[in-house]
FITILO-533232 format. One record per residue (C-alpha): chain; residue number from 1; x negated, z, y; residue in three letters. Coordinates in pm, whole numbers, plus 50000, padded with zeros to 5 digits. Layout:
N
mol seq X Z Y type
A NUM X Z Y Ala
...
This chain:
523
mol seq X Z Y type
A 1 44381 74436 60586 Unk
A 2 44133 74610 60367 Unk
A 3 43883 74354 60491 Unk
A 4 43900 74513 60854 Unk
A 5 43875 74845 60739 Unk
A 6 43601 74763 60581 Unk
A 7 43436 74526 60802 Unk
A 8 43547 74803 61120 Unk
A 9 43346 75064 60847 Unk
A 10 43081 74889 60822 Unk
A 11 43039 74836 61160 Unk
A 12 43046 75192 61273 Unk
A 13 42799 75257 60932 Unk
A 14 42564 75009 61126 Unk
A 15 42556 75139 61528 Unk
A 16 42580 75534 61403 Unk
A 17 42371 75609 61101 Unk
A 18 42067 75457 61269 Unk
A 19 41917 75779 61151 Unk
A 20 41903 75840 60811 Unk
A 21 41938 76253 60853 Unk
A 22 42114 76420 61077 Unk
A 23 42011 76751 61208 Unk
A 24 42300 76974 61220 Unk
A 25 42679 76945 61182 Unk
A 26 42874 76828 61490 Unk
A 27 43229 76680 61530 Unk
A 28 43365 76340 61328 Unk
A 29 43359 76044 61522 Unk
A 30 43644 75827 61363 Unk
A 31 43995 75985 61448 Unk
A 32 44205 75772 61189 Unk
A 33 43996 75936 60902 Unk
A 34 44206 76232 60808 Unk
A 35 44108 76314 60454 Unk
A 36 44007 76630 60312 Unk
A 37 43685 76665 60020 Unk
A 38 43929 76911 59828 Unk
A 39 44200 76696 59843 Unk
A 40 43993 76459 59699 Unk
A 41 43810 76671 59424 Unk
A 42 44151 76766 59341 Unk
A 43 44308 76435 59277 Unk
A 44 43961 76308 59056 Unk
A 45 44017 76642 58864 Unk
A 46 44338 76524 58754 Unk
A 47 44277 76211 58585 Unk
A 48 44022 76096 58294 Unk
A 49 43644 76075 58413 Unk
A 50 43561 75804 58189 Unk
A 51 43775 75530 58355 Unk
A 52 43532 75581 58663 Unk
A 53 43218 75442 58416 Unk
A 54 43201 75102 58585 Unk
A 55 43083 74759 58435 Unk
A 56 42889 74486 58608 Unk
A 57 43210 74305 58699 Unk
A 58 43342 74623 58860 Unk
A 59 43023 74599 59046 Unk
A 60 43052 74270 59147 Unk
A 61 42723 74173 59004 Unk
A 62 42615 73915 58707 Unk
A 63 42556 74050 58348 Unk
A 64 42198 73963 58407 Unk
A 65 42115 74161 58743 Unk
A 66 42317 74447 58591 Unk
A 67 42042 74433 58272 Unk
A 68 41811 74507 58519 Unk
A 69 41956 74798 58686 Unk
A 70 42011 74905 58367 Unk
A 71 41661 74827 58243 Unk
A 72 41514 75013 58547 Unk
A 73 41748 75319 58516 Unk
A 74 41673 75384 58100 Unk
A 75 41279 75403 58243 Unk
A 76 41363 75644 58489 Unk
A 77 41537 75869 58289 Unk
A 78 41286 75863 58030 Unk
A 79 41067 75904 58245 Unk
A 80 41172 76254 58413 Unk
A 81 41243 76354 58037 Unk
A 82 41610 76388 58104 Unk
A 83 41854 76469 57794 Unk
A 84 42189 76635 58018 Unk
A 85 42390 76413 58232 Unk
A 86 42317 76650 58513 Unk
A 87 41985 76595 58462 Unk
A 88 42020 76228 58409 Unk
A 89 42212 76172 58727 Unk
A 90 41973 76404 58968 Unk
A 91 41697 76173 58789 Unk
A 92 41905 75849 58999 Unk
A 93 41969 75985 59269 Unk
A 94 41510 76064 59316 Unk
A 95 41488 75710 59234 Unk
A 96 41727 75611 59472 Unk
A 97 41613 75850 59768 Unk
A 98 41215 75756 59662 Unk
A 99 41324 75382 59617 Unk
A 100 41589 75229 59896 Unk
A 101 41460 75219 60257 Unk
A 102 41683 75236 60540 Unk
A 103 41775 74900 60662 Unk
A 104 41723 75004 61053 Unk
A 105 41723 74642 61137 Unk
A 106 41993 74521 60923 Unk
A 107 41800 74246 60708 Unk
A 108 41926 74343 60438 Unk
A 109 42253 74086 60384 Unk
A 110 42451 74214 60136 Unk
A 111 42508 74545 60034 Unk
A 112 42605 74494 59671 Unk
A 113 42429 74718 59401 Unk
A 114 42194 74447 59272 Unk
A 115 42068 74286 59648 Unk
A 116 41981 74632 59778 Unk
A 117 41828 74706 59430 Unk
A 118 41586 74399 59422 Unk
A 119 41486 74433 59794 Unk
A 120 41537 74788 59816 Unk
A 121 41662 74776 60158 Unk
A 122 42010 74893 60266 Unk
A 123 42248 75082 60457 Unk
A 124 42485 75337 60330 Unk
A 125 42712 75104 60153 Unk
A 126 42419 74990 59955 Unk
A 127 42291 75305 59888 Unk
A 128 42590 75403 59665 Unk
A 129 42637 75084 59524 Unk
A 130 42329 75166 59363 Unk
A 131 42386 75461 59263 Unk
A 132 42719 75386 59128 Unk
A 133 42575 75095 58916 Unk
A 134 42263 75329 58810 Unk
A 135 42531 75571 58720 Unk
A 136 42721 75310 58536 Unk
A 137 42372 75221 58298 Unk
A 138 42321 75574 58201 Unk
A 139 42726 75590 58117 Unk
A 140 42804 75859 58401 Unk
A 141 43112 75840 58568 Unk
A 142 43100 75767 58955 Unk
A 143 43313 75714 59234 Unk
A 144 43206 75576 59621 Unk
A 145 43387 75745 59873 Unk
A 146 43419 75589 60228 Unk
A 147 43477 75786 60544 Unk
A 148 43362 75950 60817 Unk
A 149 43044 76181 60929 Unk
A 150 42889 76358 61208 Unk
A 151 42727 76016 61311 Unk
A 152 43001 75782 61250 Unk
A 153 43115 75591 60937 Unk
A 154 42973 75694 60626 Unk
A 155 42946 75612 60269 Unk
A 156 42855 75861 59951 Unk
A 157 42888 75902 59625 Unk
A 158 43095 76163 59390 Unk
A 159 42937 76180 59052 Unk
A 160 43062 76359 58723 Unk
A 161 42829 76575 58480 Unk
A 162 42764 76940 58351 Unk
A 163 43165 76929 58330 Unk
A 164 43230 76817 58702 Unk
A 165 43223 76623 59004 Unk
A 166 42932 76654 59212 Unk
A 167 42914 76540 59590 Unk
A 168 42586 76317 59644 Unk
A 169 42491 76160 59966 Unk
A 170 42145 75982 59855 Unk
A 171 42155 75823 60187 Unk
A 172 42051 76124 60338 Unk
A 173 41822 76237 60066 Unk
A 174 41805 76505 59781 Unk
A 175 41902 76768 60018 Unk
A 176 42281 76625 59988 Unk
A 177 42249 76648 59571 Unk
A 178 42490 76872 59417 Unk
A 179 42541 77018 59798 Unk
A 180 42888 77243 59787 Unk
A 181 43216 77147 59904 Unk
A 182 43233 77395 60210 Unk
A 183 42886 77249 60332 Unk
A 184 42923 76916 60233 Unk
A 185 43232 76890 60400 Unk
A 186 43031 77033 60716 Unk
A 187 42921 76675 60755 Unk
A 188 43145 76418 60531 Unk
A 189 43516 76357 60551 Unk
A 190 43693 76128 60349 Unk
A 191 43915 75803 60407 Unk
A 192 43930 75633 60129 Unk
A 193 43779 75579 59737 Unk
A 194 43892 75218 59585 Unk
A 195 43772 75294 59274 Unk
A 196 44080 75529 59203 Unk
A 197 44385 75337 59088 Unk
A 198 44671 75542 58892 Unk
A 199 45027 75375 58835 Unk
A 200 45305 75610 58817 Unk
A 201 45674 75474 58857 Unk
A 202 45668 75194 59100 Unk
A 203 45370 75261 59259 Unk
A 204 45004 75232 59185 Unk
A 205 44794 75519 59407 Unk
A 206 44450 75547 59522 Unk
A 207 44280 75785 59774 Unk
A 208 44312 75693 60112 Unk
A 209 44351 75973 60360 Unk
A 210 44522 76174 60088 Unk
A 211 44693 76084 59761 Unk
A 212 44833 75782 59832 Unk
A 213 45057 75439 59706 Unk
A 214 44819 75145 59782 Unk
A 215 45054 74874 59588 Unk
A 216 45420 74834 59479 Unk
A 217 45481 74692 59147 Unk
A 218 45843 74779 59116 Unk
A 219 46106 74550 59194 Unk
A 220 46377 74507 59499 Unk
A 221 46339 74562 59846 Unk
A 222 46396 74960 59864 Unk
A 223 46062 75127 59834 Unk
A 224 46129 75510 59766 Unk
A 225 45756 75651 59823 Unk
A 226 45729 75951 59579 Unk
A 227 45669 76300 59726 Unk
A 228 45420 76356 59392 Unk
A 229 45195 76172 59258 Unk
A 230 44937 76276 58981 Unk
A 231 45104 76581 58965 Unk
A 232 44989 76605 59372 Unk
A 233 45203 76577 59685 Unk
A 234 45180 76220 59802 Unk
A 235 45040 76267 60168 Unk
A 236 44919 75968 60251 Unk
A 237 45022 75560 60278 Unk
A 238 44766 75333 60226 Unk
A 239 44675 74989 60431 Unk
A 240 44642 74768 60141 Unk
A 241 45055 74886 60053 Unk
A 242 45192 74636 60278 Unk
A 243 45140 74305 60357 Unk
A 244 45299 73984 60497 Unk
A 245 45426 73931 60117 Unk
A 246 45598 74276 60059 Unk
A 247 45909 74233 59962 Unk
A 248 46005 74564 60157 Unk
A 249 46334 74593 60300 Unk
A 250 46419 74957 60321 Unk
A 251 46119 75190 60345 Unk
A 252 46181 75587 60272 Unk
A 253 45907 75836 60337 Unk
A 254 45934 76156 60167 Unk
A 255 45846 76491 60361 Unk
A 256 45506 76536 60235 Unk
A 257 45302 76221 60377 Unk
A 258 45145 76346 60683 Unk
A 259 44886 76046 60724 Unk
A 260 45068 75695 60725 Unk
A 261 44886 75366 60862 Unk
A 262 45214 75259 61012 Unk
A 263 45025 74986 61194 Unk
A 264 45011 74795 60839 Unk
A 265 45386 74772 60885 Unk
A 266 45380 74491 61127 Unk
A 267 45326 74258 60849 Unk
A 268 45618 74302 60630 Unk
A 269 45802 74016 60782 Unk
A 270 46152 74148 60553 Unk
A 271 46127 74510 60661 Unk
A 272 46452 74591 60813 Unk
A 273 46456 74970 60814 Unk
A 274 46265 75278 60796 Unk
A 275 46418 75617 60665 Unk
A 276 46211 75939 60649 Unk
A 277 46299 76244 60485 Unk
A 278 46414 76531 60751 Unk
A 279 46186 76776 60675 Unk
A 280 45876 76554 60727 Unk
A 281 45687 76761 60993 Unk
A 282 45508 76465 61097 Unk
A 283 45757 76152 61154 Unk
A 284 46094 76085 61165 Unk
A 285 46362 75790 61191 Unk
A 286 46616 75710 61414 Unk
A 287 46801 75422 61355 Unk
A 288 46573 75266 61109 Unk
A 289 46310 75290 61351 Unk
A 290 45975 75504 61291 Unk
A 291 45864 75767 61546 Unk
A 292 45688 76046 61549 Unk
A 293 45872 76421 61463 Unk
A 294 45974 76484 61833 Unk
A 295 46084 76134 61856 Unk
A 296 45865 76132 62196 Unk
A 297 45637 75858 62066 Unk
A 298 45786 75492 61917 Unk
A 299 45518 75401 61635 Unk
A 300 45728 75072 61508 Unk
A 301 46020 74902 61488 Unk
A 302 46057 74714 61208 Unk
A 303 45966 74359 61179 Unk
A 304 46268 74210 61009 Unk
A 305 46546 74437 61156 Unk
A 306 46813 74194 61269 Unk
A 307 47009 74342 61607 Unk
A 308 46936 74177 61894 Unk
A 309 46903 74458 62125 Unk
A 310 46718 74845 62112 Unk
A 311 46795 75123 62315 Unk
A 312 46488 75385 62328 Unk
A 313 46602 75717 62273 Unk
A 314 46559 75905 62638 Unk
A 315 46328 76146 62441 Unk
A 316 46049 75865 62383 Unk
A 317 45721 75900 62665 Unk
A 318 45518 75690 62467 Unk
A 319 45570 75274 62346 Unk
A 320 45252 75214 62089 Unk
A 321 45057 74886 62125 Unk
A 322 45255 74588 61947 Unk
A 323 45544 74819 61865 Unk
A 324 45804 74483 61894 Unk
A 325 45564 74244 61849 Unk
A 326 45626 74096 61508 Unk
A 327 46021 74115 61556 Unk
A 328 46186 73762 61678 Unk
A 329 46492 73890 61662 Unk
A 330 46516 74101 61964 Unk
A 331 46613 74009 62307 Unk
A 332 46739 74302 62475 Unk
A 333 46508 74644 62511 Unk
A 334 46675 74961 62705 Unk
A 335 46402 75142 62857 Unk
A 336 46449 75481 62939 Unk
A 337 46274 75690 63273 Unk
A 338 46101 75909 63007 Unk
A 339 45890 75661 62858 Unk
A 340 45562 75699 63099 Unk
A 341 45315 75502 62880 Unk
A 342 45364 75163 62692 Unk
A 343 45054 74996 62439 Unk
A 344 44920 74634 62487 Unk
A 345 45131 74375 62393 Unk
A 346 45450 74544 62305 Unk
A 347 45708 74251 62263 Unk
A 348 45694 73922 62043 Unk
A 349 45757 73650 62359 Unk
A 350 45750 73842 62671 Unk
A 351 45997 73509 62758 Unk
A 352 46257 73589 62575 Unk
A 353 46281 73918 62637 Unk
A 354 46541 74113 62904 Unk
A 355 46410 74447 62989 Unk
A 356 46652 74714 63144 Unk
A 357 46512 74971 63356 Unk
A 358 46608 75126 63687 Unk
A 359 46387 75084 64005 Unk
A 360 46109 75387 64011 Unk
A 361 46082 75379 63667 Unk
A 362 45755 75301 63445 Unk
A 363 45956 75027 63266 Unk
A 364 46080 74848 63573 Unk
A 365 45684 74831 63686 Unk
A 366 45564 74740 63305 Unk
A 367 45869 74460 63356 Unk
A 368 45740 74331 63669 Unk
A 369 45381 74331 63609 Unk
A 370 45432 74123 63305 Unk
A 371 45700 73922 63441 Unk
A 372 45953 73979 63206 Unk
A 373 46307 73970 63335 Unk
A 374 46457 74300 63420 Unk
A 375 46784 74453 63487 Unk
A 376 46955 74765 63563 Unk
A 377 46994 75005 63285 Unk
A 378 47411 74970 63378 Unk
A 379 47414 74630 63277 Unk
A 380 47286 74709 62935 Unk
A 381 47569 74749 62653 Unk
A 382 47382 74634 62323 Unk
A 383 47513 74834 62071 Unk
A 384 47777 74966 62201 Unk
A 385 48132 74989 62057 Unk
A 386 48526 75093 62209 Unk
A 387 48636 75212 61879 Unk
A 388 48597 75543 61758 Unk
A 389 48370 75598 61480 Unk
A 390 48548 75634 61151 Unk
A 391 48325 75886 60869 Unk
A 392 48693 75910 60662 Unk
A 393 48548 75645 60391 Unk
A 394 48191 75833 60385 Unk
A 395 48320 76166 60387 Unk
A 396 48541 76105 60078 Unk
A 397 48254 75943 59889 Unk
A 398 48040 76233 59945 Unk
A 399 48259 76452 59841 Unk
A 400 48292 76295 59528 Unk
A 401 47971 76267 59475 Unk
A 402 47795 76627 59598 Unk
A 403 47860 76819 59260 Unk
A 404 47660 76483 59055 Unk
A 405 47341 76740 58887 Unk
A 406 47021 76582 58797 Unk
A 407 47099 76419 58448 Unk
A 408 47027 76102 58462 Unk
A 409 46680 75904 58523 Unk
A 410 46422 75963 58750 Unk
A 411 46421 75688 58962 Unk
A 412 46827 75650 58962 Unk
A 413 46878 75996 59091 Unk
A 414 46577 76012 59324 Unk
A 415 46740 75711 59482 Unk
A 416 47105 75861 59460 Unk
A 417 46958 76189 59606 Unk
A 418 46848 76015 59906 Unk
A 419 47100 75832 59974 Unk
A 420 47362 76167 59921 Unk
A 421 47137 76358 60168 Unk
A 422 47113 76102 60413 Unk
A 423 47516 76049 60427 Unk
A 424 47481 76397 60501 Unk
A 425 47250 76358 60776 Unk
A 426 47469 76060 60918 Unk
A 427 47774 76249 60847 Unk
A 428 47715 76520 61060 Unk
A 429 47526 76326 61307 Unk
A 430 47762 76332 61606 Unk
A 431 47571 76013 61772 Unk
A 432 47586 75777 61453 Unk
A 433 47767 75449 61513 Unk
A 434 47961 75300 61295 Unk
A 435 47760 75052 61197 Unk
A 436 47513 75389 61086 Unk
A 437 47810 75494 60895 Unk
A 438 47854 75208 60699 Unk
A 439 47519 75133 60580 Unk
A 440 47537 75505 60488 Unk
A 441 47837 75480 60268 Unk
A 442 47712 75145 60094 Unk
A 443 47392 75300 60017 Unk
A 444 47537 75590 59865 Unk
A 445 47790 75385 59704 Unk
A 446 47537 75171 59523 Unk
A 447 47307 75479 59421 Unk
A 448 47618 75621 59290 Unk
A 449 47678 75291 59046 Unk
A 450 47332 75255 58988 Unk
A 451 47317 75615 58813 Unk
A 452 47185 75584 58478 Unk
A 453 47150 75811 58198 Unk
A 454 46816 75818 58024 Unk
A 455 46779 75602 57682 Unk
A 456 46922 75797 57389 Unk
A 457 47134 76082 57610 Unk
A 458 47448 75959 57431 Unk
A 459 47659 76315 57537 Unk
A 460 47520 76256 57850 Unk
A 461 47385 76637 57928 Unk
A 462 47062 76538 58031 Unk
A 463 46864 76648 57725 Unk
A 464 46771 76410 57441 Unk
A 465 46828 76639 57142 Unk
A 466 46927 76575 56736 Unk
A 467 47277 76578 56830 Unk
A 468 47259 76243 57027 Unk
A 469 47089 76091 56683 Unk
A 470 47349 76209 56515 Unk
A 471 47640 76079 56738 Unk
A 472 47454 75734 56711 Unk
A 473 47485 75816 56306 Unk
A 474 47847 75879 56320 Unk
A 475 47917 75577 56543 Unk
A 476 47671 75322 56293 Unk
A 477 47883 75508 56001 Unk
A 478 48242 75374 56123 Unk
A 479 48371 75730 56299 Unk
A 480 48569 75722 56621 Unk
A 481 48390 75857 56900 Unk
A 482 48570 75871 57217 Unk
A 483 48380 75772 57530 Unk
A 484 48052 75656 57288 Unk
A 485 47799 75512 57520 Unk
A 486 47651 75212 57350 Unk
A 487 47424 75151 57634 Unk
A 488 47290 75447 57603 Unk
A 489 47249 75469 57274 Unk
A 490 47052 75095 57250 Unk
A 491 46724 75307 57267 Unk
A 492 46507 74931 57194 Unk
A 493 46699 74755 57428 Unk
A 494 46737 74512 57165 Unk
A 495 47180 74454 57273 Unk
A 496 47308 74623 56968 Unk
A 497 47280 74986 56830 Unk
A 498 47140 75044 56539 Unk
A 499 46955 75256 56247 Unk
A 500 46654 75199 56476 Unk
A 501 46806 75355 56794 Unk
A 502 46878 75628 56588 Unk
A 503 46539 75722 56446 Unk
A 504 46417 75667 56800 Unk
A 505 46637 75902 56927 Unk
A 506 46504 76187 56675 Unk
A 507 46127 76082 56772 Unk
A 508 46227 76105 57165 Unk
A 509 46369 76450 57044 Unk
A 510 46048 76539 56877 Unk
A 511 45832 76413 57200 Unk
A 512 45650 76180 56969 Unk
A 513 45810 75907 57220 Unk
A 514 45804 75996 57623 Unk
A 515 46118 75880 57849 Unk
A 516 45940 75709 58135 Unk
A 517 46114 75729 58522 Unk
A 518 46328 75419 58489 Unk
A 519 46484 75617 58202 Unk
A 520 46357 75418 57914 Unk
A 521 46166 75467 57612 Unk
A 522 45819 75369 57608 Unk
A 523 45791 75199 57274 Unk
């Protein structure tokens, strides 16, 4: 998927920036980038600037062609007499501008650093590839941002020196050196930078229309997107997060993300539902099915979700193109007389598919026109049920539950939180079936078992302090201690307590060792 981007990036790069310059600001051409320059200063602020020094295998160049970048960029410095970073890096950035011509007739071939060095011919791409690898020979740290300008898509270049990040657009000359944020951002938005890859929890994050998860490395098939990230709100979900081997089941989406590529999730082939937090302003979920916040426009239904038959809320206007298309499963698609627009190729195998739709209506014509059988919305009962809905099971369990406080480990309560406030949601939900309310009260149910207090909270009160040492003392020294949690207390994970788990305990209490989200020490 990052391929397409890219290539689709590229492309636009190619027919737009024909002109190096442009002469004043006008609108952004590419409506899918959505980023934001401070966003993006922000997020680089917040982690180490060395890690963005880059080697020639971050480059994607030989050890030999990166000796002569290198070899090239020590004479240039020396040669404008440089001795500050600042100085250093505005010294690259002349060479580049005096150096690279504009590939107008795309010649060029590849736009890594060390082809568009050695011909000095490129495009955009190529112009901050060489930067960046400049950068990376006179050890400055350097980022390439991809996005969006006023004539199409764009690459550029943030540098750090003199204490902070500086925007450079070398493709468009000096006059974009150093330019500020309010101007620069005049003429360059933001979709994505690659080179910025954090873990935290289960997720590793980049940039990419916002701080954003770009890969899962946790395990199991519930994927509980963070609302914070890098001590940012997550607002964005990257492409490259899902792909046809994501092992995705359950996908929440906390209230902050505002700028999802949704489209990605048509290849998670074991996606089965899709839960966003309430107060998302942007999307929400009904059913386990993504739509936007007035539930007025279907986005996606998920790939592996398992009923047969779908019956679009009478609030939907809008079907997106290949909304159903990756789903096998379904066979039977209610379409209400609100839905006045439906996208290219919504439905897996238009032949096994049964619309119902009343005469008059846009889905009856869509049926028709595609000849896909079609019935009378009367005739449809998927879903339905005779029995009353019964929320006695659910309603206990949340009581039970609602007084739990935040004591145990991040990730266990995050996950129990959810799944309390959607049993809420559901509970008070006078449309949920029951087949809602079920999947409700096992979620909850399982959150609630899966609760687990952090390594070395042996009084379980949510604090690792001298005390729990000491219980794990009195328990190694033979004393009775009712209720002693030996899991808990087995700080090393090594099966057993012992003297160990104790002196860990009193280092965890000292913050000489850090709890980390799964509730465990890191050793």
């Amino acid at each position: 998927m990052k391929k397409t981007i890219t290539l689709f990036l590229a492309v636009l790069m190619v027919v737009s920036v024909f002109w190096a310059l442009p002469a004043v600001s006008a609108e952004m051409k590419i409506p899918d980038v959505k980023g934001n320059n401070q966003e993006l200063l922000d997020m680089l602020n917040k982690l180490d600037p060395q890690q963005f020094v880059s080697d020639y295998e971050k480059l994607g160049i030989t050890k030999e062609q990166f000796a002569e970048i290198e070899a090239e960029t020590v004479k240039t410095i020396e040669n404008s007499g440089a001795v500050t970073d600042y100085d250093k890096l505005k010294a690259i950035s002349q060479w580049v501008c005096d150096n690279i011509q504009y590939d107008h007739h795309l010649v060029s071939g590849s736009q890594d650093a060390y082809n568009v060095f050695s011909k000095r011919l490129g495009i955009c791409q190529g112009y901050s590839n060489v930067t960046k690898a400049m950068c990376a020979a006179a050890n400055i740290p350097c980022v390439m941002v991809n996005g969006d300008s006023t004539y199409g898509g764009h690459a550029w270049n943030m540098a750090y020196a003199d204490n902070r990040w500086i925007f450079i657009d070398n493709t468009w000359t000096m006059d974009w050196f150093d330019k500020d944020i309010e101007k620069f951002s005049n003429d360059h938005k933001p979709y994505y930078c690659d080179d910025i890859k954090v873990q935290e929890g289960d997720f590793i994050f980049t940039y990419f229309n916002g701080v954003a998860p770009c890969q899962y490395v946790g395990q199991g098939g519930d994927w509980i997107i963070p609302s914070i990230a890098v001590n940012m709100p997550v607002t964005g979900v990257s492409f490259d997060l899902f792909n046809a081997y994501s092992t995705v089941e359950t996908l929440y989406i906390p209230e902050t993300v505002k700028n999802l590529e949704y489209t990605g999730l048509t290849y998670c082939s074991k996606l089965k539902n899709i839960e966003v937090a309430e107060s998302n302003i942007n999307f929400s979920s009904v059913d386990g099915v993504l739509f936007d916040k007035s539930v007025s426009n279907l986005l996606i239904y998920p790939v592996g979700k398992e009923e047969t038959s779908f019956a679009i809320p009478d609030t939907v206007n809008t079907l997106g193109e290949s909304v159903f298309e990756k789903n096998t499963n379904l066979t039977d698609v209610l379409i209400p007389a609100s839905v006045t627009s439906i996208g290219k190729a919504p439905f897996n195998d238009n032949s096994k598919i049964t619309i119902y739709a009343d005469q008059g209506t846009y889905g009856y014509d869509f049926a028709v026109q595609n000849g896909i059988s079609c019935k009378p919305v009367s005739e449809f009962d998927g879903g339905s049920t005779e029995d009353p809905v019964n929320k006695d099971a659910l309603s206990a369990l949340l009581e039970e539950v609602n007084n739990i406080n935040n004591i145990y480990s991040v990730n266990s309560y995050r996950a129990f939180a959810l799944a309390r406030g959607n049993a809420a949601d559901v509970l008070k939900d006078e449309k949920a079936d029951q087949k809602t309310v079920d999947k409700a009260f096992a979620a909850l149910k399982t959150a609630y078992e899966n609760l687990k207090y952090k390594a070395g909270d042996v009084n379980h009160d949510g604090v690792i302090t001298v005390l729990d040492s000491t219980e794990i003392q009195k328990y190694l020294a033979g004393i009775e201690i009712e209720n002693f949690d030996t899991i808990a207390a087995d700080i090393d994970r090594s099966n057993r307590v012992s003297i160990i788990d104790a002196t860990l305990g009193q280092m965890i209490a000292a913050e000489i060792i850090l709890i980390d989200d799964d509730g465990n020490a890191v050793l």
